[in-house]
Each structure stands twice: as C-alpha cells, then as structure tokens.
C-alpha positions as CSV (number, residue, x, y, z in Angstrom):
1,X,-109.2,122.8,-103.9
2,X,-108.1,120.6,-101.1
3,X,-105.2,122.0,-98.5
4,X,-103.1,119.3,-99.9
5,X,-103.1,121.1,-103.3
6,X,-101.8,124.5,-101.3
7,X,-99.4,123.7,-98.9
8,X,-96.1,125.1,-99.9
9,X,-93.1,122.1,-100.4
10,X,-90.8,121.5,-97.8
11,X,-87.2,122.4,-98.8
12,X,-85.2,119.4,-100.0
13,X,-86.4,116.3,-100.5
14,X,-89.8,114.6,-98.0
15,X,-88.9,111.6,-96.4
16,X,-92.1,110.1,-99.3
17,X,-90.2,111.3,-102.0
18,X,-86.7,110.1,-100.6
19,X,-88.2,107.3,-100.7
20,X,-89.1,107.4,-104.1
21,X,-85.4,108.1,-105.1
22,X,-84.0,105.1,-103.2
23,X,-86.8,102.6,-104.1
24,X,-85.6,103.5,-108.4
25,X,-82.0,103.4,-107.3
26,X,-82.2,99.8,-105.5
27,X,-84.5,98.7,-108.7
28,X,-82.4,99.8,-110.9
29,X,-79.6,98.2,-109.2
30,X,-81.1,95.0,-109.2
31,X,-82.5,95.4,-112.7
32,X,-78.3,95.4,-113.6
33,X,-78.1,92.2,-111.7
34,X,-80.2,90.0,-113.0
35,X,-79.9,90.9,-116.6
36,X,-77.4,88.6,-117.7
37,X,-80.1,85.5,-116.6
38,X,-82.9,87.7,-117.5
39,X,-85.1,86.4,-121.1
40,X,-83.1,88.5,-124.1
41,X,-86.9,89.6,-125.0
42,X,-90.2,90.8,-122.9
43,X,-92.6,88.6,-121.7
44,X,-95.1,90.4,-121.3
45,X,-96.5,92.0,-124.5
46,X,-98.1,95.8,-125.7
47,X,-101.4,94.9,-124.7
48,X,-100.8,93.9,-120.9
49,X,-98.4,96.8,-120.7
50,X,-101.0,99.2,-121.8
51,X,-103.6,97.6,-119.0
52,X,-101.1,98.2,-116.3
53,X,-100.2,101.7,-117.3
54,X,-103.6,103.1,-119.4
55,X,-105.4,103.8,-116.5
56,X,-107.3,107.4,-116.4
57,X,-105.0,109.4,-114.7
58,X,-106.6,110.3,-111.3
59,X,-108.2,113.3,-109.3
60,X,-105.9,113.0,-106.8
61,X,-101.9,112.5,-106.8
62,X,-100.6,109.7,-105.3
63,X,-97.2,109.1,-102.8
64,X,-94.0,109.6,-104.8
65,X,-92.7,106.0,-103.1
66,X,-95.7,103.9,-104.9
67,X,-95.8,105.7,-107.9
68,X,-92.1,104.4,-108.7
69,X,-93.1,101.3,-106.7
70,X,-96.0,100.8,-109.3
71,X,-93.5,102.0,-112.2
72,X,-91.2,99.4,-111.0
73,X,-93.8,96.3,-110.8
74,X,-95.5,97.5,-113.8
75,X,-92.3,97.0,-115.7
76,X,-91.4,93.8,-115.0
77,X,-91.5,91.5,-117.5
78,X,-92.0,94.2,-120.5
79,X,-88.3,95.6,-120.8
80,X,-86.3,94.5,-123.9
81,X,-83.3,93.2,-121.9
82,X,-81.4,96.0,-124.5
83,X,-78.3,96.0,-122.0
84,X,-77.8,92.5,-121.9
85,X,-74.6,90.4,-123.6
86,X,-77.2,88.6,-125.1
87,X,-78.8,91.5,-127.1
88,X,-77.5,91.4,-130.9
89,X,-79.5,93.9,-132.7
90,X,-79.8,97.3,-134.0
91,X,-76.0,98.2,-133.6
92,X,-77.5,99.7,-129.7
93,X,-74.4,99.2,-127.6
94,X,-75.4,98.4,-123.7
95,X,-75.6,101.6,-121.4
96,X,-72.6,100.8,-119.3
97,X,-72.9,101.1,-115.9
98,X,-70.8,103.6,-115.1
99,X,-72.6,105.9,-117.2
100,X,-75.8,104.6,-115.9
101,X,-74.3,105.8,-112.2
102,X,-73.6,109.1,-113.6
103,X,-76.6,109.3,-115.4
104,X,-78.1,109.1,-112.1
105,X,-76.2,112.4,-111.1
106,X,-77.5,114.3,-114.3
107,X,-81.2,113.7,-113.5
108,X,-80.6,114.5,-109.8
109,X,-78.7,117.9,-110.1
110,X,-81.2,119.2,-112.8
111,X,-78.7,121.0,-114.6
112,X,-79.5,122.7,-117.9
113,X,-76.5,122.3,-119.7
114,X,-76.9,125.1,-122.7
115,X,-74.7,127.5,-120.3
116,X,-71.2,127.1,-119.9
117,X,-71.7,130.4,-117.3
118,X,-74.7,128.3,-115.4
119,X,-73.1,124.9,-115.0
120,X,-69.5,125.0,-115.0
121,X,-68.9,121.9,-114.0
122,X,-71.5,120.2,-116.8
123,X,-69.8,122.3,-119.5
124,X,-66.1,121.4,-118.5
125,X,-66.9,117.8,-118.5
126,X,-68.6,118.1,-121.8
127,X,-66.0,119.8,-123.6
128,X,-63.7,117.4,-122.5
129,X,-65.6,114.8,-123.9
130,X,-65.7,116.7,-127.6
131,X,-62.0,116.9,-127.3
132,X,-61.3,113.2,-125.8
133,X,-63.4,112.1,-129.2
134,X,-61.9,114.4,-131.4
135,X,-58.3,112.8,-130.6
136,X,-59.4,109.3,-130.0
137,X,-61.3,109.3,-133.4
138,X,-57.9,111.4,-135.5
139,X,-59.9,114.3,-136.1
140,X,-58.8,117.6,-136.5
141,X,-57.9,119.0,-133.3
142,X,-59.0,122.3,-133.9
143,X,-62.5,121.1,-134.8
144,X,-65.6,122.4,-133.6
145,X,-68.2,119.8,-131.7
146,X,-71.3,119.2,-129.8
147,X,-73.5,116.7,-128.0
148,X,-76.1,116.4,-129.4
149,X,-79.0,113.2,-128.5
150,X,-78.1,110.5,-131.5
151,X,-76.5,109.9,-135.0
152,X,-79.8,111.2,-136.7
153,X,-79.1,114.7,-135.1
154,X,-75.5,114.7,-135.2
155,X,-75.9,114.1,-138.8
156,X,-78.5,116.7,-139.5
157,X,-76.3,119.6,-137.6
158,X,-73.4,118.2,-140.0
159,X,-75.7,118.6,-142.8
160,X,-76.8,122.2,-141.7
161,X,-72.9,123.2,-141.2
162,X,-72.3,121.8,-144.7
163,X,-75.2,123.7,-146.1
164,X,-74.2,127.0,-144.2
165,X,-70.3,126.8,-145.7
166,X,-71.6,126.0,-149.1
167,X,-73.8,128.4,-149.7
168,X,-72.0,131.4,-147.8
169,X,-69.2,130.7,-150.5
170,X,-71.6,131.5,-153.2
171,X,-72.5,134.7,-151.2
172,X,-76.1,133.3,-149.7
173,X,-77.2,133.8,-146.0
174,X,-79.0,130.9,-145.1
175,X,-79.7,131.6,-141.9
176,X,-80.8,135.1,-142.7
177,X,-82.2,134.6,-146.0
178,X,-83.2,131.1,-145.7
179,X,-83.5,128.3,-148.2
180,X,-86.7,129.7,-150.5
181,X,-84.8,130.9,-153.6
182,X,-81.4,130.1,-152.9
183,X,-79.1,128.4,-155.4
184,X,-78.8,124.9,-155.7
185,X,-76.6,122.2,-154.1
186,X,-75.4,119.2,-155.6
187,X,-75.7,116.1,-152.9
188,X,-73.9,112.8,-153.7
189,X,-74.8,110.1,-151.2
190,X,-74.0,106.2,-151.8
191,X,-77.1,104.0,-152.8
192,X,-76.6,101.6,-149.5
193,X,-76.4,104.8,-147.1
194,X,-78.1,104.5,-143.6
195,X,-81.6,106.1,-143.4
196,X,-80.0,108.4,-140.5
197,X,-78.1,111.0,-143.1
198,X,-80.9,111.0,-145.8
199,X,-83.5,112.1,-142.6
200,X,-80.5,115.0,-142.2
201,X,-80.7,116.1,-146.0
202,X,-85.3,116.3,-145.4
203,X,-84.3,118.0,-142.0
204,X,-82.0,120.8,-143.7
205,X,-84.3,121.4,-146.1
206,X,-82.6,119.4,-149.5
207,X,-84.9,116.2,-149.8
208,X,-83.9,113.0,-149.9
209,X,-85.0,112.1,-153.2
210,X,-82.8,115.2,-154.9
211,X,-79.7,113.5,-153.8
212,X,-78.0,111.4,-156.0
213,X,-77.4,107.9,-155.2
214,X,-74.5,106.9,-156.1
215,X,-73.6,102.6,-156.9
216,X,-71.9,100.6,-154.0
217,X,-70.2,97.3,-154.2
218,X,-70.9,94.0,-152.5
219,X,-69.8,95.3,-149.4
220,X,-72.3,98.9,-149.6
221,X,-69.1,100.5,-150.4
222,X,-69.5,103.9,-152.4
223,X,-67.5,102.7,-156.5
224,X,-65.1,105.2,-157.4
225,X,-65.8,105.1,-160.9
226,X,-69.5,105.5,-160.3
227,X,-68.9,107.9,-157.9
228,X,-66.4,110.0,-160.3
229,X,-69.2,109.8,-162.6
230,X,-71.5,111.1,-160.9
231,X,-69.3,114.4,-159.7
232,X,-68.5,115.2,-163.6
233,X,-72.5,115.9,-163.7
234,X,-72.8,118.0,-160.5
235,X,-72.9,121.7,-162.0
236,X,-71.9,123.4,-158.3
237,X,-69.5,122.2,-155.5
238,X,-71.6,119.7,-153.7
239,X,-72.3,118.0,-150.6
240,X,-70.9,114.4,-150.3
241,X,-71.9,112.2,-147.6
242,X,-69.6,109.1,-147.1
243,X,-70.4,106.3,-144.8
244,X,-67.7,104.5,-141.9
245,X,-69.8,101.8,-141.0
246,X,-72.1,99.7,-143.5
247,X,-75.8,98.8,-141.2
248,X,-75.6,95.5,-142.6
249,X,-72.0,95.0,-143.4
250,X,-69.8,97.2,-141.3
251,X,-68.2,98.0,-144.4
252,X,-66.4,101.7,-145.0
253,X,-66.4,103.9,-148.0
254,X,-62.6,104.4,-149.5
255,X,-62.3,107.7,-148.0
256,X,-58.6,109.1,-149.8
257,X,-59.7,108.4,-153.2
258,X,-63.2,109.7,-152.9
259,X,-62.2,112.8,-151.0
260,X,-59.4,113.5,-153.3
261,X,-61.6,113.9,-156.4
262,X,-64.7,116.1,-153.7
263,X,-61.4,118.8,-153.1
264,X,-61.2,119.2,-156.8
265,X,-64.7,120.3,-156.7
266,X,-64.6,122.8,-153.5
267,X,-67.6,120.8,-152.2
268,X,-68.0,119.3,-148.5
269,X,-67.7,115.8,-147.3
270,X,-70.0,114.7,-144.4
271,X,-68.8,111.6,-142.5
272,X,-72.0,109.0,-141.2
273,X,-70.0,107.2,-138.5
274,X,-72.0,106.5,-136.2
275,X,-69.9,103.6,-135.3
276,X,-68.2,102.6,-137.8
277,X,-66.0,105.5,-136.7
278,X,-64.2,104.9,-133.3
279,X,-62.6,101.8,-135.0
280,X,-59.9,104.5,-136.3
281,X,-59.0,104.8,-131.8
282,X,-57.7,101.3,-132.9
283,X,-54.2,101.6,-134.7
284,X,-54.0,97.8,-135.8
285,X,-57.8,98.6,-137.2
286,X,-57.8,102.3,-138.6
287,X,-56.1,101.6,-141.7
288,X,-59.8,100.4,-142.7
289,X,-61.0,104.3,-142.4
290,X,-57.2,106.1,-144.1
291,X,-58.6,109.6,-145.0
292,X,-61.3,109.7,-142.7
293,X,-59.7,112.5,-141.0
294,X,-59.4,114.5,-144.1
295,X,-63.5,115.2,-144.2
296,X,-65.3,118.3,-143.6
297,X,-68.0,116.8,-140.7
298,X,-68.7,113.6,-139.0
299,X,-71.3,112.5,-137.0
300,X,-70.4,109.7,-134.0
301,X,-73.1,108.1,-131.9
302,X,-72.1,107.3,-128.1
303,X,-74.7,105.5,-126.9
304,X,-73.5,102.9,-130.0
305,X,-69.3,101.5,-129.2
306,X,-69.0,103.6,-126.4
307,X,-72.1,102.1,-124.9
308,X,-72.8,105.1,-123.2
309,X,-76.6,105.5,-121.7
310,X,-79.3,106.8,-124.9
311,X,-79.4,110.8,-125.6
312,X,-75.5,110.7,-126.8
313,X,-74.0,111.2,-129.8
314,X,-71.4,114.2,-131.3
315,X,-71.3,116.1,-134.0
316,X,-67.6,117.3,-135.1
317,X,-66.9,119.9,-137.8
318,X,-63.9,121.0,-139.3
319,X,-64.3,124.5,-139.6
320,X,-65.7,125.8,-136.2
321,X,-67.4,128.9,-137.5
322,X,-69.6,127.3,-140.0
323,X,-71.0,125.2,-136.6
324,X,-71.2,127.9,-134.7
325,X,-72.7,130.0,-137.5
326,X,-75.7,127.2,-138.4
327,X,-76.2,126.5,-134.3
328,X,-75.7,129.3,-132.1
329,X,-79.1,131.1,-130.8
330,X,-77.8,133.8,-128.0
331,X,-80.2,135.2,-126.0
332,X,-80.2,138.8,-124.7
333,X,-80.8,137.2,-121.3
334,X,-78.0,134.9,-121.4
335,X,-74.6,136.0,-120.1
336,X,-72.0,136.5,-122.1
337,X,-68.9,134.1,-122.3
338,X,-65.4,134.4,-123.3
339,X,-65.1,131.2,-123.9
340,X,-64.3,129.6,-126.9
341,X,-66.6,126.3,-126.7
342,X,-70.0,127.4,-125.7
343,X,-72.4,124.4,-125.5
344,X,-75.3,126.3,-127.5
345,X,-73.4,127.2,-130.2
346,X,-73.0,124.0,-131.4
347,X,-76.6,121.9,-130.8
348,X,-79.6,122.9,-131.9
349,X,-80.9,122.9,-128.1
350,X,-80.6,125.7,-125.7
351,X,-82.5,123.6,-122.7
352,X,-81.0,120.4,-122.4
353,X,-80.2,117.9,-120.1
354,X,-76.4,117.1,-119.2
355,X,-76.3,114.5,-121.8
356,X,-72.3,114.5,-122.0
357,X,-71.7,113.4,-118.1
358,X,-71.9,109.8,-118.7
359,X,-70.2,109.7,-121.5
360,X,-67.4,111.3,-119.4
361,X,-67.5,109.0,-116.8
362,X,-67.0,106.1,-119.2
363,X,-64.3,107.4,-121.0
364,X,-62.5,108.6,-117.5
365,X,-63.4,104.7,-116.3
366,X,-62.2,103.2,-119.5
367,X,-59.1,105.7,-120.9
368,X,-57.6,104.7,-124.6
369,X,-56.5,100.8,-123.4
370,X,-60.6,100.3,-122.8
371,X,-61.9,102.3,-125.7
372,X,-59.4,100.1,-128.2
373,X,-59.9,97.0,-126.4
374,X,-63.4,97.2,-126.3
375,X,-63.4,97.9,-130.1
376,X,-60.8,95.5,-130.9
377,X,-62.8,92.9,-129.1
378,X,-65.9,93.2,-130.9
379,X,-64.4,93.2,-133.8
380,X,-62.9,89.9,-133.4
381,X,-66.2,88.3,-131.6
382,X,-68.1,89.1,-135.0
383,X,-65.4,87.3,-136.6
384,X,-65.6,84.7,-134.5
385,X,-69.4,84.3,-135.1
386,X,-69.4,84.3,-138.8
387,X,-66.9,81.0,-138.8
388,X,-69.2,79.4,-136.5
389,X,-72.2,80.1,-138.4
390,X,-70.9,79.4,-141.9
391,X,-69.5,76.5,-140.6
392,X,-73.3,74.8,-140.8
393,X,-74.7,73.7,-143.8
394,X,-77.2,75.7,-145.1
395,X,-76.0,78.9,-142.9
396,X,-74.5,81.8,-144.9
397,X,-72.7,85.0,-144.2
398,X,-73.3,87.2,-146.5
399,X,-70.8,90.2,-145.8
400,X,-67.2,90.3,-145.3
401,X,-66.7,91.0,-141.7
402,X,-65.4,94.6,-141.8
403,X,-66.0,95.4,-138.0
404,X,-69.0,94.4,-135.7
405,X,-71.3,93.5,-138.2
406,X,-72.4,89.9,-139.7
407,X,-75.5,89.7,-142.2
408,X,-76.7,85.8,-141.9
409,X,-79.3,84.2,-144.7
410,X,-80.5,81.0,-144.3
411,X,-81.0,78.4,-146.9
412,X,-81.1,79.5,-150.8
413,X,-84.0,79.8,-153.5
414,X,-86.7,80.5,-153.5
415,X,-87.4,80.3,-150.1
416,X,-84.8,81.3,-148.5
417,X,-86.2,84.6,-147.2
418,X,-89.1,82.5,-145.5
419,X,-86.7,79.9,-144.1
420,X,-84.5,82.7,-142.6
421,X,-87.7,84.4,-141.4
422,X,-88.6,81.4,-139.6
423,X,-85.5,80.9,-138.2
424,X,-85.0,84.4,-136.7
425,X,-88.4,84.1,-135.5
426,X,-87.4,80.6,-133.5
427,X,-84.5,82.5,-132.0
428,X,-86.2,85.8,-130.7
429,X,-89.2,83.4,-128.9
430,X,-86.7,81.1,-127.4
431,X,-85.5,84.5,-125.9
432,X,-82.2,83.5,-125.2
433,X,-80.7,85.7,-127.4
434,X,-82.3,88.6,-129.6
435,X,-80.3,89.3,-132.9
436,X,-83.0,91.3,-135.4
437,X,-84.0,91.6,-139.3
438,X,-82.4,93.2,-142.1
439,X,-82.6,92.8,-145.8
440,X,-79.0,92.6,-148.0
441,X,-78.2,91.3,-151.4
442,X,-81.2,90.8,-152.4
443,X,-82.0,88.5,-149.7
444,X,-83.7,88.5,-145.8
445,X,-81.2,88.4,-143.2
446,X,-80.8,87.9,-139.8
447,X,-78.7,90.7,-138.6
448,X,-75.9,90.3,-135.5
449,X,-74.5,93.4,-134.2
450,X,-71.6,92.9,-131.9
451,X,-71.1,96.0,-129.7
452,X,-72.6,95.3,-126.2
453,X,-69.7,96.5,-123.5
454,X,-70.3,92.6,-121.7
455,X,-70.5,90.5,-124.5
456,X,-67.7,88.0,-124.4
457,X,-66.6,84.8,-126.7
458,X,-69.6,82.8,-124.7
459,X,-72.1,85.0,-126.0
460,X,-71.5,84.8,-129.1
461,X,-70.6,81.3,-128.8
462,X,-74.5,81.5,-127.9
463,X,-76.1,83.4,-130.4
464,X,-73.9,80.9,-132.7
465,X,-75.7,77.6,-130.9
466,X,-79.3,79.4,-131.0
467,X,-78.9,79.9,-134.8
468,X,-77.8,76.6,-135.8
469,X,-80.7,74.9,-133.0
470,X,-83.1,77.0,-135.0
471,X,-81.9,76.2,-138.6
472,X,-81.8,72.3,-137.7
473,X,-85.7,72.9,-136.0
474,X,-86.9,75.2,-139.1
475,X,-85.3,72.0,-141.1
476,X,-86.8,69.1,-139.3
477,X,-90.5,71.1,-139.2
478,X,-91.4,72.4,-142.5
C-alpha cells in the first residue's frame, strides 16, 4: 500500500479537487451556451463512446482536475442536446437553468433529504414545493405529497396509497399482512394508457394484464359507455386510473362523468398526469381537465412542463394517512418530528438526494405568470406546428391538438409507415432538430412534443421546415 493510499484528507476541499469543481462548473456553463447552435443529436455514436470511457479502471487514482477534464472531453460530441429548443421528443421538458444552478447546490451540500430534523432547510423548501403544486395544479389543499424521482414512481406510490385505502376498508393490512391471500381488486385502466401506470399496477403487486382495459376514442380518451360497462362487472370497489395527458395526443379523460359513476362504487381514482396536468395552472386552459380535482391521487412529473433538472416528479394524495400509511419507514435511530409533512413518510426512499431544490428555484424564478405562460405557450406552439404541417400535401396530423402534443404520418397506404419512417429518419440525421417515433391509429408517426422551457415560434417554425424538406426529399428519392 502506497503512503498516498494512507494519508488522511485535508479538511475542505485540495486546491486538485477545487479544481475539479470549477473545471465542471465552467463546462457546464459553456455546455448551456452553445446548445442552441449545438447538432439536436450526437455525433459521435455508442461504440466511440464506449472506447473513450471502457478503459480498465486503473491501479492507481488519478487527479480529481483531469478526471472531470477527461469526463468533459470524453463527452463531447455524444450528448443528446436534450435541453435544446430544438429537441421535440419524449414529452422531456429542458432542465432549466435555474434549476440546473440549484442543482449545483444539492450535489455540493450533500444533504440527505429523508430528515426534515437533519436538513431543515432542504425539507422547508420541499414542502413548499408539494404545496406550491398542490394549489397551482387545484388539488385538494389538504392533500398529502412527495417527491419522488419521475412519473413511473409517483404513479406506483399512488398505486400503493390506492391499494392500502382499498383494502383497509375491507379490513386487510397490506402492509402487515401483505398481498398473498388478500381479497381481490377490481382495476379499470383505459386501453391507450401510458406504459408509466401499468409499470405501477406490476410494482404494487396487481399485474398489468389483470387490469381491464377499457375502449378509448380517437383522441385515447377513456368512452363512458364502455367505461360504465365495464364497472357494472367489477364485483368489489375498484381502482380506476384515468389519464390527463394522451403520449400521443395530449388528449384528457372526461374526468366529472367518469368519476361520478367511480363514487357510486366506493372505489379510488388515480390520476396519470404527468403533464398533462399543470395545464389546469392555466384558467383559459383547465376547463380541458373539470373534475380533475375531484380524484383520489395524481401523479405529476417536474422534470416534464416545469422543466425542472431529471429526478423530479410528485406524488399527491387525497387522504394523507393512506400515504403516510403505504410510505412511512421510521427508524428507531431517527429523531422524532412534530411535524406534520415528514419527507419519508411519503417516498419510498429514506436516503435521498435533495431532489425538490431545483424545482424550488424554478418555481420561486418563474411564480404563477411563468408557470401559465410557459404552459399556455406551448400549447399554442403545437398548434401552431400542426397548421404548418398539414398545410403540405401528403403531411397529416393525426390528433386534435389537445395541449403540447402533435402525432404526424406521412403519406397514406400501404406504405405510409415506411415513408414516415424514412422521413423521420431524414430529419434526426440532418440533426437540426430531433422530434422521435410513436405509433397511433393504426399508423407510424413522427411524434412532436412541445414542452422545452426555450422553445419559441422559430423553433417550431423549424421543426415545421425540416419535416416538409424531408417529405419533399423522401418524395423526390424513392
């Protein structure tokens, strides 16, 4: 063992590994700079990437200033530019920089945020994030909520507070007894739901494949007749999961009508809105979602409209106890707290990063006029970019444009899924823009999700151009 390996670490930070810190902060700086001129897609590919990072991992450590040095270099050229106005796909949103700067802040203070008595400061922030969400979104005020790292979590701990109330009113102890032998539960869910909630039902122990699917609409919107249908064959009060916010069309279940006949049957209604949900912070838009508010759960990703940086997303329940009941894992070691909002009780974490601080920071930078314009904005870009595209022959939008959503096919027949295949394809290597796949209606589709906090008429405008270039090219080289 060499006397490296043994000396003791000076207190602080080594002028190597201060270093280190300002050599990420001035990359990632610069990274924020060029990214509106940067390629919408990497250059460099899986196999180069795995050359520059794969090596065997060495005897000896190296400086802390090269190794992010080499981090930095090594990167270049294989980031998805996923923060970019010119990035269209998979509903991401765009890290805004604020709560990039205050992401910056979580990793440096270390904090574990599952104590509200060990970080004070994390857990008033956080808290005040739950109930900034809770009244931007209409929710019950008394709610209970956590942060929690994405939509497929927040769903999941919705599920499980569903699951908990459910049973508990037919006298079972799930978290005691656990699910072997317990009674059955119902589950409605509509046949065009997001992959996100039926990944909740495996997680909680139901199966996906028990649930019923119930028939949508054109739109992926759950049919009340099917869906009464459906609920005069469930034998027990079951568990409904409803959707604000179609993948593919943006489209929103009718909440009042649905929920309406769910009270009859004592069951629980789950709300997937992972963004389909903050357009009820909107008054001239949150007619769309009327009844929302009248659910049991939702589930909300941040990282999605309110573009906060990835590992954010809230789960909000009605009845606080059935959270608190399905969550909370109290250590004899831990300190008590008087408090009613404990971050542990309501995330199925106890260690954790502070994963609600730059979501605080956004919401403090943008307050209820940025939240609703930003919405509002997006909302009428996507508009804006399915008249531009329908507009050329052989272009079609297939959806109604509910929100941020526009579902694009190009040509019809028979071949129509490889001509829109081709064309997507044309787009994403010219790398100006990077929209991304999706199937609907039968068909292939080039899917635009308008949600990035930068993006602006011009983009779109853009992404408009680099789809009709590419439909004209696809045309004139068959």
């Amino acid at each position: 063992m060499t006397d490296r390996a043994v000396e003791s670490p000076p207190a602080g930070l080594t002028p190597d590994e201060a270093a280190a810190m300002r050599i990420a902060a001035d990359a990632a700086i610069a990274y924020r700079l060029d990214l509106p001129g940067s390629p919408a897609r990497p250059t460099v590919g899986l196999g180069e990437a795995g050359r520059r990072f794969g090596a065997p991992l060495g005897e000896h450590g190296a400086p802390a200033a090269q190794v992010v040095g080499e981090i930095v270099a090594g990167a270049d050229g294989a980031l998805h530019a996923m923060a970019a106005p010119t990035f269209f796909g998979y509903v991401l949103g765009g890290s805004h920089p604020v709560g990039v700067a205050a992401d910056m802040l979580v990793s440096a203070w270390g904090q574990n945020a599952g104590s509200s008595f060990e970080t004070p400061a994390i857990s008033a922030m956080e808290r005040a994030v739950c109930d900034w969400v809770i009244d931007l979104l209409g929710l019950p005020p008394a709610s209970g909520a956590g942060l929690v790292s994405g939509g497929t979590t927040a769903n999941m701990v919705g599920v499980m507070a569903a699951r908990h109330a459910l049973w508990a009113a037919r006298g079972w102890d799930v978290e005691r007894e656990g699910i072997v032998g317990a009674p059955p539960i119902d589950v409605l869910i509509g046949a065009d739901a997001h992959s996100a909630p039926l990944a909740a039902l495996r997680y909680a122990g139901f199966g996906d494949a028990r649930a019923v699917r119930v028939a949508t609409d054109a739109e992926g919107r759950i049919r009340p007749d099917a869906f009464a249908a459906a609920l005069d064959r469930c034998t027990t009060p079951p568990l409904v999961i409803l959707q604000a916010g179609q993948i593919n069309t943006g489209a929103f279940d009718p909440f009042d009508p649905l929920i309406d006949l769910v009270r009859e049957r004592d069951g629980w209604v789950h709300v997937d809105g992972a963004f389909g949900l903050w357009l009820a912070a909107v008054p001239k838009l949150a007619d769309r979602l009327a009844g929302v508010g009248r659910a049991d759960s939702w589930a909300v990703d941040l990282h999605k409209w309110l573009n906060a940086p990835f590992d954010a997303g809230v789960v909000v329940v009605r009845d606080r106890p059935s959270l608190v009941a399905t969550m909370s894992a109290r250590g004899s070691y831990l300190p008590p707290t008087t408090d009613w909002w404990e971050p542990a009780d309501s995330t199925p974490e106890l260690s954790r990063r502070a994963r609600g601080v730059p979501s605080y920071a956004i919401l403090r930078h943008l307050g209820r006029e940025g939240v609703r314009e930003l919405v509002a904005r997006h909302c009428e870009l996507a508009r804006r970019l399915a008249a531009r595209v329908a507009a050329e022959p052989g272009l079609s939008v297939l959806n109604e444009v509910h929100s941020n959503q526009v579902a694009i096919a190009c040509g019809d027949g028979a071949d129509g899924d490889a001509l829109t295949s081709r064309v997507l394809e044309r787009v994403q290597e010219r790398g100006r823009v990077y929209p991304t796949h999706g199937d609907w209606a039968g068909r292939r589709i080039i899917r635009a999700s308008v949600i990035g906090y930068a993006m602006r008429a011009e983009h779109v405008d853009l992404l408009a151009d680099e789809l009709v270039e590419a439909w004209r090219w696809v045309q004139a080289n068959p």
